[in-house]
N, C-alpha and C positions, 0 to 999 in steps of 0.2 A: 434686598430691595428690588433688584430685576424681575425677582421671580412674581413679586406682588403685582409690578406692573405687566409681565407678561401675563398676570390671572388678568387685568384689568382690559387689556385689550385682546385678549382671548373674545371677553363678552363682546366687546366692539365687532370683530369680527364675525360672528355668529350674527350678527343683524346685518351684514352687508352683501353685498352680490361678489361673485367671484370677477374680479379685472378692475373692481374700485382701488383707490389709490390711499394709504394713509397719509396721514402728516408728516409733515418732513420732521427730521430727526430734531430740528431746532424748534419746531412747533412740540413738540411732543417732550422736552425739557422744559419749556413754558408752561403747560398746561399741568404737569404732573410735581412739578418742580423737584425734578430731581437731575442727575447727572446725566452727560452726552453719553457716557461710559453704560451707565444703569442702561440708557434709552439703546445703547447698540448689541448690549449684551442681551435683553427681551425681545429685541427684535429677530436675532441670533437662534436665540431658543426656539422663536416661534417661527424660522424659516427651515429650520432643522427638522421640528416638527410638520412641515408642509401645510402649514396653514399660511403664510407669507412666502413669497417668490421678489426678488431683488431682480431688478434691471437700469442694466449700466445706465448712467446718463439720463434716467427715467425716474427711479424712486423704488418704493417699496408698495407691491400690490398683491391684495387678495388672492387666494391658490384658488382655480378651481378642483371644488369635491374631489380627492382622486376614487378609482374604479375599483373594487377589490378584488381578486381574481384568486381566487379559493383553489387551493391544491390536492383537496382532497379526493376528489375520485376526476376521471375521465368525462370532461364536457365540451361540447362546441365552445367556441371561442366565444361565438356572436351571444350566448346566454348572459356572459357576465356582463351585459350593459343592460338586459332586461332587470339580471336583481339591482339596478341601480335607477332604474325608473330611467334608462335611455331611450333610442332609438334611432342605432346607428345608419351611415349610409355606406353601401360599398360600392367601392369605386375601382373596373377592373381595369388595370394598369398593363397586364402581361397576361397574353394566352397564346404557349407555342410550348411544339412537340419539341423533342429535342430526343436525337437518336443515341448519342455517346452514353455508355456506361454511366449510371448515375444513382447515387442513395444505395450500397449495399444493403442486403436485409440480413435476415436472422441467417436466410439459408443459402443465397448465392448474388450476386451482384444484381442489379436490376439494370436490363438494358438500355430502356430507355424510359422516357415521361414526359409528362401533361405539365410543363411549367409554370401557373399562375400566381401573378402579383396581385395583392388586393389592396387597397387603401380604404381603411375604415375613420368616418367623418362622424362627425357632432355639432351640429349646429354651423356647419363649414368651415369646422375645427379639426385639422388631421389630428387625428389618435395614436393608429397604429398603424405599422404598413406590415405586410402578412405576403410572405413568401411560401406557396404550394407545390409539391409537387406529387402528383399523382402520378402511379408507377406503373408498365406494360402487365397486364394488358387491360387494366383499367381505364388508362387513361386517354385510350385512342375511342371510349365510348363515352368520355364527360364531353356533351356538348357548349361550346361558347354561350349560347341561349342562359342553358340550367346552370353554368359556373357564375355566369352574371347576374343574377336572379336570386341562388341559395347558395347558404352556407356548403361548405366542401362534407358536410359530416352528411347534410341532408340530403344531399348527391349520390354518395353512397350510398346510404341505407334507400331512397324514393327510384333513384334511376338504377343503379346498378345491382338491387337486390343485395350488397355486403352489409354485412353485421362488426364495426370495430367491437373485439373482445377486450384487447387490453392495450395500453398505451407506455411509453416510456418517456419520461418529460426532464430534460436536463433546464439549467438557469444560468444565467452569466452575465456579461455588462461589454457594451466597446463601444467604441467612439463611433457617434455618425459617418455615413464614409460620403463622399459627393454625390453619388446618388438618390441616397434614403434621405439627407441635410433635407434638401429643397422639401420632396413628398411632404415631410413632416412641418413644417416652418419652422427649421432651425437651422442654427450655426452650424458649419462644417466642424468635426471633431466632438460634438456636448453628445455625454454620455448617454447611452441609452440602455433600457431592460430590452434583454432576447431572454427567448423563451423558445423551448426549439423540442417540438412532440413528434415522435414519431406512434404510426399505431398501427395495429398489428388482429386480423382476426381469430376464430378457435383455432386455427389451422395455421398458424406462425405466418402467415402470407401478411408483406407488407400494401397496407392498404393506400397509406397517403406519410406523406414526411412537411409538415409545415416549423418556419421562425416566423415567428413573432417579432417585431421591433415596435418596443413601447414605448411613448414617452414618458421618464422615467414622474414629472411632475404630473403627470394625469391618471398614474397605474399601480397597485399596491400589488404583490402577490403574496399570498397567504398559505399557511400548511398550518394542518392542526394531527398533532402527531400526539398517538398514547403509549404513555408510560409503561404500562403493561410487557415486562420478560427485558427491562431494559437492566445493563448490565453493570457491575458495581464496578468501579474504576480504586487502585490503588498509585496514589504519586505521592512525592513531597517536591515543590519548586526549590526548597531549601536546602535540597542537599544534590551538587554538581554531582552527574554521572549517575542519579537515579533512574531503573529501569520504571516504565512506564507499565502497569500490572492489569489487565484487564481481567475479570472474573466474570464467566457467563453467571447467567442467572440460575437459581436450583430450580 
């Protein structure tokens, strides 16, 4: 029965704006005439799903769309709000050198770097906040001007003549810390996606090191990975003290 009525307010949602508010739980037993039970298990499904976001004290409201942020090859950050029909605003929070040892690379520690924070908006909606650091001896020629202005990828290649060849992109999750909370407008501690690139030219030279802190209700991140040479796996869960057998592929 949950499932019929989360089809049913599926459609409800699809005709509303994102920060409308549904019926309260006891409205939405009346109208459907079914259980508080059915109405908080649909609701459940559909906040799991990220189309509902619950707030204390508030009710139950509309997600905004989230962003989807494709993992397939190497792109500026600022892209994935173009394929979503954005147009974000960046807000620079942090522009300072900073001499102590910082960001080792492939080939030796990097002395020092260009430390920039950025705050990207939506409608005067914080998004994401974007920690940069541009590494010696790049970063004593990114000017304030052009960090304020463009993307860090377009800095590089328009000002400083570098070409990023390849990049290495780890993922993970941690709690807001009091810093980034406020940036964001959230609660101190609510979890958040980090997303942490670093990228590197033909020449193993590290170019730039940036985290990403998304919020995790506005951000989806995506990989689409092929099958192709993938490896045959041997187990049984059934039997204590089985070795775990991996077979490359022929």
């Amino acid at each position: 029965m949950s499932a019929q009525l989360a089809d049913a307010l599926r459609a409800q949602i699809a005709t509303m704006e994102p920060d409308s508010q549904l019926p309260t739980e006891a409205d939405l037993v009346a109208r459907y005439g079914v259980s508080r039970t059915t109405v908080r298990r649909a609701l459940g499904d559909l906040v799991d799903e990220g189309l509902l976001v619950r707030r204390q004290g508030a009710g139950t409201f509309v997600a905004h769309r989230r962003i989807v942020h494709p993992l397939d090859r190497l792109r500026p950050f600022v892209s994935i709000f173009a394929g979503s029909g954005e147009q974000p605003e960046g807000r620079l929070l942090r522009y300072e050198w900073v001499d102590e040892p910082v960001l080792p690379s492939a080939q030796s520690p990097v002395s020092g770097a260009l430390l920039v924070r950025r705050l990207y908006m939506i409608d005067d909606e914080p998004q994401v906040v974007a920690d940069i650091a541009v590494p010696d001896p790049f970063g004593q020629r990114v000017s304030r001007a052009e960090i304020e202005q463009h993307p860090v990828y377009q800095v590089l290649r328009e000002q400083l003549g570098l070409t990023p060849a390849y990049g290495r992109i780890t993922l993970s999750s941690q709690a807001a810390s009091d810093d980034l909370a406020p940036a964001l407008g959230l609660p101190e501690g609510h979890p958040l996606l980090v997303l942490r690139r670093t990228t590197l030219d033909s020449g193993d030279r590290l170019l730039e090191h940036a985290t990403y802190y998304l919020r995790p209700d506005r951000f989806e991140l995506q990989l689409t990975v092929d099958a192709a040479g993938m490896e045959k796996v041997a187990y049984d869960f059934g039997e204590p003290g089985a070795a775990l057998v991996l077979v490359p592929p022929a």
